[in-house]
N, C-alpha and C positions, 0 to 999 in steps of 0.2 A: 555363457557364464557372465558374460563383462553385460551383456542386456539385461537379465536379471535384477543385475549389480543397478544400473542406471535406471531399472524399472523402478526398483525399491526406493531410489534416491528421492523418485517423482511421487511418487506417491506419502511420502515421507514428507516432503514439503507441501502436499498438497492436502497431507490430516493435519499439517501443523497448521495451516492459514484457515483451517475447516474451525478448529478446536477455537483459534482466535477470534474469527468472526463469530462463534455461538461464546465466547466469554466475554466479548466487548474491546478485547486487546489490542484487533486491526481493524479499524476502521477507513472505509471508503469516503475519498474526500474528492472525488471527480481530480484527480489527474492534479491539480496544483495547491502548490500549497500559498500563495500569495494571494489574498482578496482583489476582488478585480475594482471595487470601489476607492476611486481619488482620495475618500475622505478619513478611510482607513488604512489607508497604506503611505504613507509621508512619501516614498519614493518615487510616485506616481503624482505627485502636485507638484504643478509650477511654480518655478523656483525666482 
């Protein structure tokens, strides 16, 4: 019962992220969200 139960959860999270990437709602951004360029990111220029 409780597999099932865990099966449905997975698969549940796995139509919801399905639904998103074909509506445009999650999008893949390679793993980071801070630009890797100096010139765009103030945090990363010498101070």
């Amino acid at each position: 019962m409780i597999g099932y139960l865990i099966g449905a959860m997975v698969i549940a999270f796995v139509a919801v992220l399905v639904y998103g990437g074909i509506t445009g709602k999650v999008r893949m951004n390679h793993g980071c969200c801070a630009p890797s360029d100096p010139s765009k990111d103030l945090r990363m220029q010498d101070s």
